[in-house]
C-alpha positions in Angstrom: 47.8 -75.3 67.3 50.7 -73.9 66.1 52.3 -77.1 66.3 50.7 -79.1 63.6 50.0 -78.4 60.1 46.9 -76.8 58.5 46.3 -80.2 57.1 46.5 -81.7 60.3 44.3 -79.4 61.8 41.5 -79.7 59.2 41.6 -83.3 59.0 40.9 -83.3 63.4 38.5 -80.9 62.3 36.6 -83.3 60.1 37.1 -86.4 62.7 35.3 -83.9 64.8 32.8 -82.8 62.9 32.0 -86.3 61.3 31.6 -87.7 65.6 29.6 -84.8 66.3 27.0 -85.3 63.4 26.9 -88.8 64.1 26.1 -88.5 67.8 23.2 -85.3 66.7 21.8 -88.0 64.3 21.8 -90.7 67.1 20.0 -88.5 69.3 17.6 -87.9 67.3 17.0 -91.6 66.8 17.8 -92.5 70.1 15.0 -90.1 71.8 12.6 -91.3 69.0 12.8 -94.8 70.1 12.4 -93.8 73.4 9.1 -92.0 72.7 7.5 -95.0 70.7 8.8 -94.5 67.4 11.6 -97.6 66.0 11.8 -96.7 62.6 15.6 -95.3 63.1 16.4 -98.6 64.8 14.8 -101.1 62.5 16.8 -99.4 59.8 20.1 -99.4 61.4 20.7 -96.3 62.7 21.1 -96.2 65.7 24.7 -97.2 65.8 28.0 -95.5 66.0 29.1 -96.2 63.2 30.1 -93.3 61.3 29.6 -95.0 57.2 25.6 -95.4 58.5 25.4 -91.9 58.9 28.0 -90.7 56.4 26.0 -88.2 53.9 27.7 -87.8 50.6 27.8 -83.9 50.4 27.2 -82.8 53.7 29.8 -85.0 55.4 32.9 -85.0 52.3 32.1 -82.2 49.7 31.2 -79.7 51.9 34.2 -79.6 54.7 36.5 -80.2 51.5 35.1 -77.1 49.7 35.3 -74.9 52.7 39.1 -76.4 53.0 40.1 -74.6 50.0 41.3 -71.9 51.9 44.3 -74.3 53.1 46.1 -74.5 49.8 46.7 -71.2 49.7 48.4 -70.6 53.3 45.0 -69.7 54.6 42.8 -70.9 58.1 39.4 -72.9 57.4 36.8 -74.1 59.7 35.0 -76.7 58.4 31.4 -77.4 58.7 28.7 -80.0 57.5 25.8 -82.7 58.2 25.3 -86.4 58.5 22.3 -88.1 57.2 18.9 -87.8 58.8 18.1 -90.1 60.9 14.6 -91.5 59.6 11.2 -91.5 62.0 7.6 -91.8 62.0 5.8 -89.0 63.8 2.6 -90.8 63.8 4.4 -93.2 65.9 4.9 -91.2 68.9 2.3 -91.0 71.2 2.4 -87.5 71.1 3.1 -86.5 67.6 3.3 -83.0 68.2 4.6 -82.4 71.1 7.2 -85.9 70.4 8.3 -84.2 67.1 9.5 -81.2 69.1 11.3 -83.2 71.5 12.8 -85.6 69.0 14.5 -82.2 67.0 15.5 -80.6 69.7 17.7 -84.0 70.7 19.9 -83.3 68.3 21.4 -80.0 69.2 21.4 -80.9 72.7 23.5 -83.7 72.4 25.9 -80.8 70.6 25.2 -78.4 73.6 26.0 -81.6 76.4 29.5 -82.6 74.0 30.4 -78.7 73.9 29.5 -78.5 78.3 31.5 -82.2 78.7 34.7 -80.4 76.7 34.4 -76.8 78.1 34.4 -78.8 81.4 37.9 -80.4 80.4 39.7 -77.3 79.3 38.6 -75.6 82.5 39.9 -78.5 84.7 43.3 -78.7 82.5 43.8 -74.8 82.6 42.7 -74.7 86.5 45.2 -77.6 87.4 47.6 -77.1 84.9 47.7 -80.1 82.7 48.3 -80.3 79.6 49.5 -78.0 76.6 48.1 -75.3 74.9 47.7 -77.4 72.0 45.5 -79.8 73.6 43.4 -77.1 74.5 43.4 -75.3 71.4 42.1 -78.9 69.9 39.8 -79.2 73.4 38.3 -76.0 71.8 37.7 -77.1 68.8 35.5 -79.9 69.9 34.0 -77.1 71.4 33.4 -74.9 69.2 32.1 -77.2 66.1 29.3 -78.9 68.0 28.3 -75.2 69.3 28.2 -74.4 65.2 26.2 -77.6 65.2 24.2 -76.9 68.2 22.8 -73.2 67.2 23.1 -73.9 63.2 20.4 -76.4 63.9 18.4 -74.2 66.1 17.8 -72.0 63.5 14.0 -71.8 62.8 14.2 -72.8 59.1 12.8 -75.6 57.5 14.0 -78.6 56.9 16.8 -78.0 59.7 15.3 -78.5 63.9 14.7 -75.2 65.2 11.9 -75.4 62.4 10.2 -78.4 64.5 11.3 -76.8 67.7 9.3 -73.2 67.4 6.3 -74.5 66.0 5.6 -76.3 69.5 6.1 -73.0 71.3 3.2 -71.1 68.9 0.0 -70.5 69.1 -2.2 -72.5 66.9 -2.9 -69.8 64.4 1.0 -68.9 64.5 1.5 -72.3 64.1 -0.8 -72.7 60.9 0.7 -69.2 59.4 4.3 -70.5 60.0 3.5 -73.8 58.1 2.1 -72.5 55.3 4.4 -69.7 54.6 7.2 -72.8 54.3 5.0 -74.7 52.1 5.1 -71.9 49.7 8.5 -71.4 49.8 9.0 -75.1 49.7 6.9 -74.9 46.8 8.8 -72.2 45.3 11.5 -74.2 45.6 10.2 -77.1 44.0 9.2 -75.6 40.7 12.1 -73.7 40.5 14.6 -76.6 41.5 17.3 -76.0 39.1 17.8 -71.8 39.8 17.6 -72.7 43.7 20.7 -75.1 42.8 22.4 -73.1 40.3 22.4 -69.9 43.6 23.3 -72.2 46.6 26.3 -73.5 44.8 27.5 -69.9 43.2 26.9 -68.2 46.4 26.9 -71.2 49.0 29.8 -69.8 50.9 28.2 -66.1 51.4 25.2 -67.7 52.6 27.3 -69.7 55.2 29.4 -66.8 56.0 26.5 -64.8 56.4 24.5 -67.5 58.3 28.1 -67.9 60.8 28.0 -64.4 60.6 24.7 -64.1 62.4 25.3 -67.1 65.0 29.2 -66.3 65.6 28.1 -64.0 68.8 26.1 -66.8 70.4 28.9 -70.0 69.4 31.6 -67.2 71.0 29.1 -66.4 74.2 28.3 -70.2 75.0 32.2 -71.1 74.8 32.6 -68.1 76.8 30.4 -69.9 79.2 31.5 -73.8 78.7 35.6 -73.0 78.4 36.5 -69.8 80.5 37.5 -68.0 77.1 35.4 -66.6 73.9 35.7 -69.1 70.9 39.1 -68.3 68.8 36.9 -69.3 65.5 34.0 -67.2 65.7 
């Protein structure tokens, strides 16, 4: 890594990302089809194409902002989202049970493209190919869509762990959890504009504190997938 430019490393970091979002979206789509649902095919999105799936401030703004750090001589690790890929529940022949499934695609397309690269850094370090910089960027792959993998994981709504837990509850944990989101959802709602104003004044504490929490796991799982802890986290 030491080899190419902060700017070159951020703008890998952002072909990266930008791949890694689009594939998590696919899924999504992809296992949705698959369980009876078509609504992310008959609106064209299940393609690679990365301008379908493109979302304005998740996908450019974000990974820009968090680049800031570059201009003045410093290290960034980007991070951001694609689009949601759109789907009917009622659809699925099991709407519960096919929502879980359909959220959970997502992340584990991340953990199965963090396994596929952690694979290829243990073969090149084993056999000796390649250059340190190759694995450094090997790791990289790695390490963004395990950022992508456990971010999504998280059980908060709107992201997919939200989806994920509420199949593993009880039904009466199940009805608590739902409506304790509603109300903050709610909250949320009539208070749009003070909600705004904090996530963009403090919007890089609440990542940092958010990477802060998930940092351990990202650093255990590349631990796991690569033969060596993540050097981001």
């Amino acid at each position: 890594m030491n080899a190419m430019s902060g700017i070159e490393i951020f703008i890998f970091q952002l072909v990266v990302l930008i791949f890694s979002v689009m594939i998590h979206e696919v899924a999504h789509g992809f296992v949705a089809e698959k369980l009876g649902d078509p609504t992310a095919r008959l609106a064209g999105r299940l393609t690679l194409n990365p301008l379908k799936h493109l979302d304005p401030f998740g996908s450019v703004i974000l990974p820009l902002i968090l680049s800031i750090p570059l201009l003045f001589g410093g290290s960034a690790f980007i991070f951001g989202w694609a689009k949601p890929v759109p789907y009917n529940p009622y659809n699925l022949k099991d709407p519960e049970k096919g929502g879980a499934v359909v959220a959970a695609a997502g992340p584990l397309s991340n953990i199965l493209l963090a396994a596929i690269f952690g694979g290829l850094i243990r073969l090149f370090i084993g056999f000796g190919f390649g250059s340190l910089t190759l694995v450094a960027l090997l790791s990289v792959i790695v390490s963004i869509n395990l950022l992508l993998a456990i971010f999504n994981l998280l059980p908060i709504p709107p992201i997919d762990g939200s989806k994920v837990i509420t199949f593993f509850l009880p039904h009466r944990g199940r009805v608590l959890w739902n409506n304790f989101w509603r109300k903050i959802g709610g909250a949320i709602r009539k208070n749009r504009i003070i909600f705004l104003l904090i996530f963009f004044l403090f919007f890089r504490q609440i990542f940092e504190f958010i990477f802060l929490i998930i940092s351990p796991v990202i650093s255990f799982l590349h631990l796991i997938f690569a033969g060596f802890p993540s050097p981001f986290f």
